[in-house]
C-alpha positions as a printed Julia matrix, in Angstrom:
308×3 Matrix{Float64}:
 63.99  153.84  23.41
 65.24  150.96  25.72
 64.11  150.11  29.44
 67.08  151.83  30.98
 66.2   154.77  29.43
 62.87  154.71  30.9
 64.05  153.97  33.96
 66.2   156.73  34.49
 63.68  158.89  33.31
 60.96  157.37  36.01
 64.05  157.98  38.43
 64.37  161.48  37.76
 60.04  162.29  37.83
 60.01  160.57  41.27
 62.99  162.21  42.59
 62.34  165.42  42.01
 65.73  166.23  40.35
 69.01  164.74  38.22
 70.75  164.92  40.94
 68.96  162.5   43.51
 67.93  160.01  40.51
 71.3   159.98  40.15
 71.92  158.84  43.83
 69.36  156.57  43.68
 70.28  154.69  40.78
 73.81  154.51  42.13
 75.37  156.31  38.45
 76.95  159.65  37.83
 74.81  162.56  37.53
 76.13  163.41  33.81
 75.01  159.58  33.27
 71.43  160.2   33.75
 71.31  163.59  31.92
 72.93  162.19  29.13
 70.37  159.33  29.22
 67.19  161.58  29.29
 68.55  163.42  26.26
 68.73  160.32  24.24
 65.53  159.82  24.88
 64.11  163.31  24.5
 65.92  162.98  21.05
 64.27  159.8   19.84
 60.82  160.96  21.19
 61.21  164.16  19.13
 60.43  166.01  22.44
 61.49  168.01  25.35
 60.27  165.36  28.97
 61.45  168.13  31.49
 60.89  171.78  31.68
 63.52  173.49  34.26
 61.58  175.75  37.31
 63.46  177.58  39.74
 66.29  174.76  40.83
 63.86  171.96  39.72
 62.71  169.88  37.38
 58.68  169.56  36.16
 57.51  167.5   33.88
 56.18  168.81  30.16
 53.02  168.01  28.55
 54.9   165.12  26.97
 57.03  163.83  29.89
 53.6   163.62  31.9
 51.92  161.34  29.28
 55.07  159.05  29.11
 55.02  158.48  32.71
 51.9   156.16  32.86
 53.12  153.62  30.03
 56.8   154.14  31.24
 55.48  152.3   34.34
 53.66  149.7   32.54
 56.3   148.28  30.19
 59.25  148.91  32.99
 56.51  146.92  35.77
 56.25  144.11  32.87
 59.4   143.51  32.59
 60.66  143.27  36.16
 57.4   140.73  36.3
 58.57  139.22  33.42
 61.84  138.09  34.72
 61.2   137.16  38.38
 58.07  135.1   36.92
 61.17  133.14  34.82
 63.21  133.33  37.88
 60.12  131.51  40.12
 59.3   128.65  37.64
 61.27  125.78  40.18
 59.67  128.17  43.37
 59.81  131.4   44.9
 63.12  131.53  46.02
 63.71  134.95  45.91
 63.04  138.68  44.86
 61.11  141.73  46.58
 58.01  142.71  47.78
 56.71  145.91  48.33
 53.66  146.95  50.43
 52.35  150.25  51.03
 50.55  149.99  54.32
 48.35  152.63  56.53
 50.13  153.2   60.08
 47.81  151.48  62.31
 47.27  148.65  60.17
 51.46  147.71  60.4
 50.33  147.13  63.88
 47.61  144.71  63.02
 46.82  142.64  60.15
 50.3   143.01  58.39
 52.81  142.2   60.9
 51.37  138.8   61.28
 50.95  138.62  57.4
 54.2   139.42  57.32
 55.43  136.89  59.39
 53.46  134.18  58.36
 54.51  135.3   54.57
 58.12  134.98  55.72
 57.78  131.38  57.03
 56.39  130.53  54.17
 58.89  132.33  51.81
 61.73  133.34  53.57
 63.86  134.34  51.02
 61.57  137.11  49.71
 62.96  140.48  50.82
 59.49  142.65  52.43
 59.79  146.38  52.03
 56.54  148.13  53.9
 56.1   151.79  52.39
 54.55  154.69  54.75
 51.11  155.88  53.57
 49.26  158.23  55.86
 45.98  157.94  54.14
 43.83  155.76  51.75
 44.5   158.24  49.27
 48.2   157.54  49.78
 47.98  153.65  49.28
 46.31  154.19  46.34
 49.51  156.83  45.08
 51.83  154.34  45.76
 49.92  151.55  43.66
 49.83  153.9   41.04
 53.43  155.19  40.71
 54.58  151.51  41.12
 56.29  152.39  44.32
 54.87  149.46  46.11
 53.04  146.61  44.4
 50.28  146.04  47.01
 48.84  147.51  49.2
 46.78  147.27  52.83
 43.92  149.55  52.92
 41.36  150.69  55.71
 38.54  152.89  55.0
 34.82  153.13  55.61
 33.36  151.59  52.37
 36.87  150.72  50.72
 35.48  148.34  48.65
 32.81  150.91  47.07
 35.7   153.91  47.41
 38.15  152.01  45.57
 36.18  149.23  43.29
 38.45  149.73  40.81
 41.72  147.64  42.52
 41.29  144.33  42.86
 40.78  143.72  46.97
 41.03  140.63  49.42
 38.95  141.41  52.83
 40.82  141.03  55.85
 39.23  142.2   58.9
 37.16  145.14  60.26
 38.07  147.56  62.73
 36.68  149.66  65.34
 37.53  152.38  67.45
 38.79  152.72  70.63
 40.42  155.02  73.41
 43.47  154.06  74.7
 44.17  156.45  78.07
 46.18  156.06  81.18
 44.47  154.91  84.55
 44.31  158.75  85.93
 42.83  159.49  82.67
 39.22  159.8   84.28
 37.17  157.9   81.9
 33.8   156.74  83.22
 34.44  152.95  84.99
 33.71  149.68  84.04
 34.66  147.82  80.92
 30.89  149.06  78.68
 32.24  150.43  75.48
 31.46  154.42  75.8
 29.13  156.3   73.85
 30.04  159.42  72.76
 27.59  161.07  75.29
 28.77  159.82  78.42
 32.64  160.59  77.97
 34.28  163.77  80.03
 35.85  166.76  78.44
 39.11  165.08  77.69
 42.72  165.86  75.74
 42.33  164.18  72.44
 45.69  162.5   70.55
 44.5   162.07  67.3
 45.7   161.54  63.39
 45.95  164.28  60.6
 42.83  164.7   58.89
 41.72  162.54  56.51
 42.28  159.77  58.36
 39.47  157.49  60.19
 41.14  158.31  63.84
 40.91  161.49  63.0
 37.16  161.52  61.57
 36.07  160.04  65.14
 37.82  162.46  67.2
 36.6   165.44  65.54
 33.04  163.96  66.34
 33.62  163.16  70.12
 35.12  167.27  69.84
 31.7   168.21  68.43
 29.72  166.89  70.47
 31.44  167.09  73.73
 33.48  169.37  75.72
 36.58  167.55  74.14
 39.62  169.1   71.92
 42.29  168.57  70.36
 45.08  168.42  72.25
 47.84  166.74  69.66
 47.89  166.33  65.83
 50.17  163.82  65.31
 51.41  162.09  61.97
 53.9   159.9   63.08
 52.36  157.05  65.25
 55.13  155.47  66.69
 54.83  158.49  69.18
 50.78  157.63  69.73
 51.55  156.03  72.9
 54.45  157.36  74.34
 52.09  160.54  74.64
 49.55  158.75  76.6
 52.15  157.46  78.65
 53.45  160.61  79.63
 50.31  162.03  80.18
 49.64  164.75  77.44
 45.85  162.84  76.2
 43.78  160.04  75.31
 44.52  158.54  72.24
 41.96  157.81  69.63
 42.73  154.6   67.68
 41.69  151.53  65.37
 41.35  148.8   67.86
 44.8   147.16  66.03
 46.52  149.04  68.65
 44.66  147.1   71.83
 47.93  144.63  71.39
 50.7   146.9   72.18
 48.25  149.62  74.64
 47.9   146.36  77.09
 51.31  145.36  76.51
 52.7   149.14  78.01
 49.84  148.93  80.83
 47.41  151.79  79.34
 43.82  151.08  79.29
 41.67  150.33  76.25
 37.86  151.08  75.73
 35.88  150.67  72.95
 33.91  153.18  71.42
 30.43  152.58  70.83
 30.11  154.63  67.52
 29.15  152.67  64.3
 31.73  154.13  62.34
 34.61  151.13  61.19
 37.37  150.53  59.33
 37.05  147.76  56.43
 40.7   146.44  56.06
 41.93  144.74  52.71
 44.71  143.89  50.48
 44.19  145.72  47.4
 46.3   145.77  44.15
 45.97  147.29  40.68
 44.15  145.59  38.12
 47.32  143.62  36.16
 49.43  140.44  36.68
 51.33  140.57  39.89
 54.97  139.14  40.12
 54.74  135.82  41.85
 55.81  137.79  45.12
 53.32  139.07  45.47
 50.54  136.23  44.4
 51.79  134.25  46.9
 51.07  136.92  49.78
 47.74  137.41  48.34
 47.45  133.26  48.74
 49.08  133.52  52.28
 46.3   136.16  53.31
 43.48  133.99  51.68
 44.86  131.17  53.5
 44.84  132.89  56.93
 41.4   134.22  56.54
 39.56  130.4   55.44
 37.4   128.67  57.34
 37.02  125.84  55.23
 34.59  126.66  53.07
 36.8   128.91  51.0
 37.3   132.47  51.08
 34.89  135.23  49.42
 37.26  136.69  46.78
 36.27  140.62  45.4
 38.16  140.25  42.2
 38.65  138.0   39.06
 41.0   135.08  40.16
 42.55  135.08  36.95
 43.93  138.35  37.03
 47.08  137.11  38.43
């Protein structure tokens, strides 16, 4: 067994089939089949079973795919921590980020990250929902990632987390939207029957929506899960979009108006990683977030420092 066996193999589980592993590793399809085989013969055991058009995994393939991971991560760790002995001059980063939180904290992580270390290639992956974030971590597709939940650091104690900030909610509508005047944030009680735009449940947009529907004469008007198209809709009139207040930014920017909810319900924002050593790519954005956050009297780390 040798890493590019695993590797082909982790291709093929995350792909779905031979075929688009195949594509993705940039080799021949008979390449990769002949590959897995190899390694199905010096395991002693069949990784795939074949349904319908597809590939699953077998009892075997599914335990392999945890410490296929691990030795494949340690490696790739192991040579860009060689490669970042004189500085970090190059390599990749991967984040796995929630929608609204692209908006705001990471695209000024990001940027400052970039000043810092502008040779490191950034690669944000899409995650919908906590949930998600937490998938990515653990299938290795990104190697940190930013999180926003209502108790994330009790939901997910155990990744390692840096705070960043907490969010609240607002409602971003157009002037003719007919929200009650003045610049108060609204209670729940005092808003009008109004066209919600609101996330996919699961999500904490979505969890305040659902209680301005119940207790008000409110609904639903658009589910949405991509948010680039958040504000174009309340632009063109279709609703009243509910949102983490990340979004106040780019709402003022387009000319929509922005009040704040006055609900208790938050988002708690943070960095989080799994509990190993992280390539020096991504140290060094937990240090630039760290940085950003101090005040001088140092920054309250939830983790063990020397888990990097």
């Amino acid at each position: 067994m040798d890493v590019r066996q695993l590797r082909h193999f982790l291709a093929v589980v995350d792909h779905g089939s031979v075929h688009r592993a195949a594509e993705h590793l940039f080799v021949a399809q008979p390449s990769v089949t002949q590959t897995i085989r190899r390694l199905e013969t010096a395991l002693g055991t069949s990784l795939f079973l074949r349904q319908g058009r597809g590939l699953v995994l077998s009892p075997s393939g599914a335990a392999l795919v945890g410490p296929a991971r691990e030795v494949v991560r340690s490696l790739d760790v192991a040579r860009e921590t060689v490669m970042a002995v004189d500085g970090l001059r190059g390599g990749q980063l991967r984040i796995a980020s929630m929608p609204s939180q692209v908006v705001s904290p990471l695209t000024g992580l990001i940027a400052a990250y970039a000043e810092a270390y502008p040779q490191v290639q950034v690669a944000v992956v899409a995650a919908a929902r906590p949930d998600d974030v937490r998938d990515a971590l653990g299938r290795g597709v990104a190697e940190v990632g930013v999180l926003a939940a209502a108790g994330a650091h009790e939901a997910y104690a155990d990744l390692d987390r840096v705070p960043i900030e907490t969010q609240s909610f607002v409602l971003v509508a157009r002037e003719d939207a007919g929200l009650p005047p003045g610049e108060h944030p609204l209670s729940v009680e005092e808003l009008p029957a109004l066209r919600l735009i609101a996330g996919q449940p699961g999500t904490g947009m979505r969890r305040v929506a659902d209680a301005i529907v119940a207790a008000t004469d409110s609904r639903i008007a658009v589910e949405i899960e991509h948010r680039e198209g958040l504000l174009p809709l309340v632009m063109a009139g279709v609703g009243v979009a509910v949102v983490a207040d990340s979004w106040r930014p780019l709402a003022d920017t387009v000319g929509l108006r922005v009040r704040r909810l006055a609900i208790e319900d938050t988002l708690d924002v943070g960095l989080v990683w799994r509990r190993h050593r992280l390539s020096p790519a991504a140290a060094a954005f937990i240090d630039v977030i760290e940085r950003s956050r101090s005040t001088g009297q140092g920054t309250p780390r939830e983790r063990n420092p020397t888990n990097r």
